[in-house]
N, C-alpha and C positions, 0 to 999 in steps of 0.2 A: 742584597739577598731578599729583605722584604718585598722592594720594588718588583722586582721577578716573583715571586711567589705570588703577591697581588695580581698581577698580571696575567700569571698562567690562571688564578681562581676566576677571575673576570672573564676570562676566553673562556672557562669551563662552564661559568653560567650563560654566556652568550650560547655556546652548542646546546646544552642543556633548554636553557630556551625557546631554539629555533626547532629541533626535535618536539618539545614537548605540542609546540604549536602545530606544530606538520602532523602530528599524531591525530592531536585534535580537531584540526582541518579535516582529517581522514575519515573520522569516527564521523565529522557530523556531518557531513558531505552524503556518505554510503547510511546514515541514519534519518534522512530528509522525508523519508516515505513512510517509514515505522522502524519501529525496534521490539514489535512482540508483545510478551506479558512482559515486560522491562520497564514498561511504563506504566503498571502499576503500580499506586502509592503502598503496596504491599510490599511488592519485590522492592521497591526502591527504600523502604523504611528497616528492610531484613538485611539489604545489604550496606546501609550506611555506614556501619561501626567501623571497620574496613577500610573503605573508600576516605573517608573522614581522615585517617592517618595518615594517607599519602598527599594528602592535602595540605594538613600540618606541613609535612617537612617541604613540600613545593613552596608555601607562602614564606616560610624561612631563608628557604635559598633562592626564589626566583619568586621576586614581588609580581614582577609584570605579568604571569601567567596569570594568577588570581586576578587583576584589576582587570586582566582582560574578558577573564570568565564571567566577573562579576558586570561590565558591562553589556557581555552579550545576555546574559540574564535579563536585565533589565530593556533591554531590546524588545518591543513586543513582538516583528515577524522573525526573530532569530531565531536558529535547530540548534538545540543542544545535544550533545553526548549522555548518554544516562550516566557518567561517570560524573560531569559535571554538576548536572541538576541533583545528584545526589547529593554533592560535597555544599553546594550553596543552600539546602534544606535542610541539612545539618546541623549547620551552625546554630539554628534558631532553638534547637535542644526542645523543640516543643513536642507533648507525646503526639504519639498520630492517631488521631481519629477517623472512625471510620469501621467497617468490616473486617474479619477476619483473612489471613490468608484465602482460605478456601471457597468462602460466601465471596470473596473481590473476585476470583476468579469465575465462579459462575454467576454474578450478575454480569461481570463484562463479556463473557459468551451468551447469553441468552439476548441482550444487547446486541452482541452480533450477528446473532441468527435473526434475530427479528429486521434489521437494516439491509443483510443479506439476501432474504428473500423481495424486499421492496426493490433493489436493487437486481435482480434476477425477473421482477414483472417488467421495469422499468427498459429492459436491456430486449426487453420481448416485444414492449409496446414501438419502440424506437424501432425495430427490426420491420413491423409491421407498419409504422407508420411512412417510413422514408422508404421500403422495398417496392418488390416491383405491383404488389396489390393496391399502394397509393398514389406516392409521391413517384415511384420508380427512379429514382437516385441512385440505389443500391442493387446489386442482386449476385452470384455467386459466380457469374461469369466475367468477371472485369473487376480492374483494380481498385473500383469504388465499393467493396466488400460488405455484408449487410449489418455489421455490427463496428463498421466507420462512424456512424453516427452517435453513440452510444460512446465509443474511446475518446471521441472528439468532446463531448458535453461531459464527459466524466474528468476527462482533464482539466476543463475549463473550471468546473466546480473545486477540483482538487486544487488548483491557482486560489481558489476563494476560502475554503473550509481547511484543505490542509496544508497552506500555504500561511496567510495575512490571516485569518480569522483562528488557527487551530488555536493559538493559547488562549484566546479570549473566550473559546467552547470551554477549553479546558477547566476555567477558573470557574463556568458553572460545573461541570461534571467531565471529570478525564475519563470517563465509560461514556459518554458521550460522544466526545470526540472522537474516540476507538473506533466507536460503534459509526459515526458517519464516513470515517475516512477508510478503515480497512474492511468496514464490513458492509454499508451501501457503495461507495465509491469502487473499491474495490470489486466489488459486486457486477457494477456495471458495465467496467471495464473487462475485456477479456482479451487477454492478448492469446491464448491456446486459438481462439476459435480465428482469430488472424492471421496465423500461421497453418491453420488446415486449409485455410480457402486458397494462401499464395502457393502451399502443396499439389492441391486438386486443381487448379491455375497449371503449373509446370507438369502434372502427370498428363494433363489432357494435351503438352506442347506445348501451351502459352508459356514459356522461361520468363518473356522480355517482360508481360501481365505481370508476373510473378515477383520479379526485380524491381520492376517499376512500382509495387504494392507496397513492397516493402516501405521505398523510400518517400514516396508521396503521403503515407499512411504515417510514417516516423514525422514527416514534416509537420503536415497537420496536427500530431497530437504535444510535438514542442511548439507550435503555434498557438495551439488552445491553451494549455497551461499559462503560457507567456500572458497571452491577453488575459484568461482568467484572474494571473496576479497582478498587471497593469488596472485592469479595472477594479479589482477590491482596492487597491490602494487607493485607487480615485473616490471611492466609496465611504473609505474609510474617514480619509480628508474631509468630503463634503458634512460626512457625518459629525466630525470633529469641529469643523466653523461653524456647524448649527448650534450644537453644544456651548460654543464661545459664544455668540448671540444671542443666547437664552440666556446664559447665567450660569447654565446646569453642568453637573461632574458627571458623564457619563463612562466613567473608567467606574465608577462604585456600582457592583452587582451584588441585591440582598438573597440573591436565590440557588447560589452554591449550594451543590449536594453531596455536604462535608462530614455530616453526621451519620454513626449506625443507623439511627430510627430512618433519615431522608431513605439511605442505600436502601434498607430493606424495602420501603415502599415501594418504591423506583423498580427493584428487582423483581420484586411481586408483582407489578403492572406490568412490566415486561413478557414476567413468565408466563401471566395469563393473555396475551397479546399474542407469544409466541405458539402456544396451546391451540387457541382459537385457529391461528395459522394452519397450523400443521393439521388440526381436525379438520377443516374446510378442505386444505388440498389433498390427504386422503382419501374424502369422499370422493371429492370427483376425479381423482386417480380412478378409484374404485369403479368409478362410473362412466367413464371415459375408457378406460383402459381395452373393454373389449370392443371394441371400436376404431385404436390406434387415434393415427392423426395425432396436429398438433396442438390440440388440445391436452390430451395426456399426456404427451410428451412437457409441455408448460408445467404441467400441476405435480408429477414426478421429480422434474427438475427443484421446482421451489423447495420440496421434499427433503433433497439429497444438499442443496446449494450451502445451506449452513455446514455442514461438514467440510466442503473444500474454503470455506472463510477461517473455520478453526486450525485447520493444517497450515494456513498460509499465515496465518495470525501469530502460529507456535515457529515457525520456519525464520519468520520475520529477526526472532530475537537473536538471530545470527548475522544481520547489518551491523557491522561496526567490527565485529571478533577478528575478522583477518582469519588465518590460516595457520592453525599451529598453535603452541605457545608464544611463538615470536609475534602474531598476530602480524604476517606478511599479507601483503593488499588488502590493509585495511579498507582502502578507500572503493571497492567491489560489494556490492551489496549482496553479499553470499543466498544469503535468508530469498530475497525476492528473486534474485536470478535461479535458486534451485526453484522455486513455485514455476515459474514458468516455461521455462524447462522440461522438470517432470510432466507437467502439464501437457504440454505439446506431445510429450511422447506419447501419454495415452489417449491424448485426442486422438493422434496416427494410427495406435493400436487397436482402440476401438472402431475405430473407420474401416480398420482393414476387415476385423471382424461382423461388423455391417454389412460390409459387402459380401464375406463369406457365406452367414450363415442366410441373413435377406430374407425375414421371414418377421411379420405384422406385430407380434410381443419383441422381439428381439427390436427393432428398430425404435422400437417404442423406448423401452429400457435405454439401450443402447444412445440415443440422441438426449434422453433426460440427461443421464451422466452426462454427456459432453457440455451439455447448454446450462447444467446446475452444477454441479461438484465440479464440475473443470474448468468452467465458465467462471466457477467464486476462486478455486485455487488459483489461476493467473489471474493477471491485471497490467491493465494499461495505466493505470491513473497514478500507482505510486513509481511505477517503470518511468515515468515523465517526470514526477517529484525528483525524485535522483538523478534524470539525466539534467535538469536544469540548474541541481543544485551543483552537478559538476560541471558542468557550463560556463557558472556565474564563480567557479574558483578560482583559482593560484594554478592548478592546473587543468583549464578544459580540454583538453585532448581527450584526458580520463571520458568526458559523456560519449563521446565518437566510438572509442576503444569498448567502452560499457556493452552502447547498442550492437556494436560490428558482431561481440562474444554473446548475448544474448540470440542475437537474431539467428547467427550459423548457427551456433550449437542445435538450436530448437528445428533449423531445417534441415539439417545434416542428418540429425538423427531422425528427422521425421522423415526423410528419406531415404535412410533404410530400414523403418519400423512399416512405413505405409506403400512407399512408390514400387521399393523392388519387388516384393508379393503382387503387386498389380500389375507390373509391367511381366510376369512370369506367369498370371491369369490365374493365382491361388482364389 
């Protein structure tokens, strides 16, 4: 009778196990790109208490969940689950220092807005450097799109910064890292304005343009990722043999920005950083504007672009939740799929009303928002973090399945927000 009852308790930890892992695989797979305000050490020191007890009883009944946690911790390009990195900060029972709820939260958005907007000039200059005014590479009629070049370098960065480099940013400053990866990178990337051109592509007949945009465009930006984290890694190595041949410990950074006093600095230089910004594009809003062009359309855009990094930053902390309480498909990065999504749809809707109303303020307005607030709410650069981390899983079908539901949704529906008004001459 022992025999048997050991037996069934062994097969109950073995399921228990294999679930817990699958779970886990889930959360950090759909968590590879962001998880929101989740990663602040606020939110993560408010929710510890909690999280902390289900921990206790796992390490009780299932050792190997914990040694497994514990080594992916210690991992330095591994994606944890906030549930995890919670439970293993825990344990250290050290107070947390640092800022306030509410001061964490608005330095790491003014952080964002300032990366935000670099990331929105940066997406402007690449437009204009590789279109048909220089390089002519790019332009609006063929499936080499003008904001290709911009998805492609911004992935490639995201392979560098939010790949192999993010927790070593981290250990300086986790509003740092926020601030380069969802709010420059993300910035840069725009997957809305990718799917208006493969739209405007099929409204004008080109379908095959269109199809073809897609997938040549999908290739290249899991090629750029790839190579982006292929070569930090090589980077990282060659950095690490120099280190061995010096002598020197390059893993010890004395410059963490761990303390209230650091944060408040930091946030203060930010603010007035951000200030300056937004004073400067004003003016020449203001001064541009009756005029049109795309001039005013840039300086508007920069304006409005930290707002769609904020929604998409708040949207984010829905990667990993699943569906429900049961938290069904976890492993669908709910958070970034609705960002680009909605995205697309009101790129479509604005577009139509573009067309409608067609008049020198309106187009002005109208192209800001798309190329700032919509251009910062979607993104290409974490859409590639997720598809590669589901790629490189237990199950990659999941990155195929990701893009196929990503890409219809955003054209389906941009298809009857944008194409069926035009093709009826509203």
């Amino acid at each position: 009778m022992n025999s048997t009852s050991s037996s069934i308790r062994r097969r109950s930890m073995s399921i228990s196990s294999h679930t817990s892992h699958h779970d886990g695989e889930c959360e950090r797979v759909s968590e590879a790109g962001d998880i929101g305000d989740r990663a602040l050490p606020s939110r993560r020191f408010s929710e510890s208490s909690s999280t902390h007890f289900s921990f206790d009883n796992i390490s009780e009944e299932n050792g190997a969940v914990v040694s497994t946690a514990q080594e992916e911790i210690m991992h330095p390009n591994s994606t944890l689950s906030t549930g995890e990195i919670v439970g293993s900060e825990d344990t250290n029972h050290e107070p947390r220092r640092g800022l306030p709820e509410l001061l964490d939260y608005a330095s790491c958005m003014v952080q964002m807005a300032v990366f935000g907007i670099l990331g929105v000039l940066t997406r402007y200059l690449l437009q204009k450097l590789f279109g048909p005014g220089v390089a002519s590479v790019t332009s609006n009629q063929t499936i080499l799109y003008l904001d290709l070049p911009s998805n492609m370098i911004g992935s490639f960065l995201m392979g560098w910064f939010g790949v192999v480099f993010k927790v070593d940013i981290s250990r300086v400053s986790e509003h740092l890292a926020i601030a380069i990866t969802t709010g420059y990178l993300g910035s840069l990337t725009t997957f809305s304005g990718w799917n208006q051109k493969m739209l405007e592509l099929s409204v004008s007949g080109h379908w095959h343009f269109a199809a073809l945009g897609f997938l040549v465009g999908l290739f290249l930006v899991a090629f750029s990722i790839i190579f982006g984290i292929e070569t930090a890694k090589g980077f990282r190595w060659l950095v690490n043999k120099l280190n061995m041949s010096c002598g020197s410990d390059g893993s010890k950074i004395n410059c963490k920005v761990d303390s209230s006093g650091r944060q408040l600095t930091v946030m203060m230089m930010f603010l007035v950083i951000l200030a300056i910004l937004w004073g400067v594009c004003g003016a020449l809003v203001k001064a541009e504007f009756k005029h049109g062009g795309s001039a005013a359309e840039l300086w508007f855009a920069c304006m409005v672009g930290p707002i769609g990094v904020w929604i998409r930053w708040f949207l984010a902390r829905l990667n990993g939740c699943g569906l429900g309480k049961a938290g069904l498909l976890k492993w669908i990065p709910f958070g970034t799929l609705i960002a680009n999504v909605s995205a697309a749809c009101v790129m479509a809707a604005l577009a139509t009303v573009k067309d409608a109303v067609h008049n020198r303020d309106c187009d002005t307005v109208v192209t800001g928002i798309q190329f700032g607030l919509l251009g910062c709410l979607s993104t290409v650069s974490t859409f590639a973090a997720e598809f590669n981390a589901m790629r490189e899983s237990s199950y990659p079908w999941r990155a195929y399945v990701y893009a196929i539901i990503t890409v219809s949704l955003s054209f389906t529906l941009g298809i009857l927000i944008y194409c069926i008004p035009v093709w009826k001459g509203v």
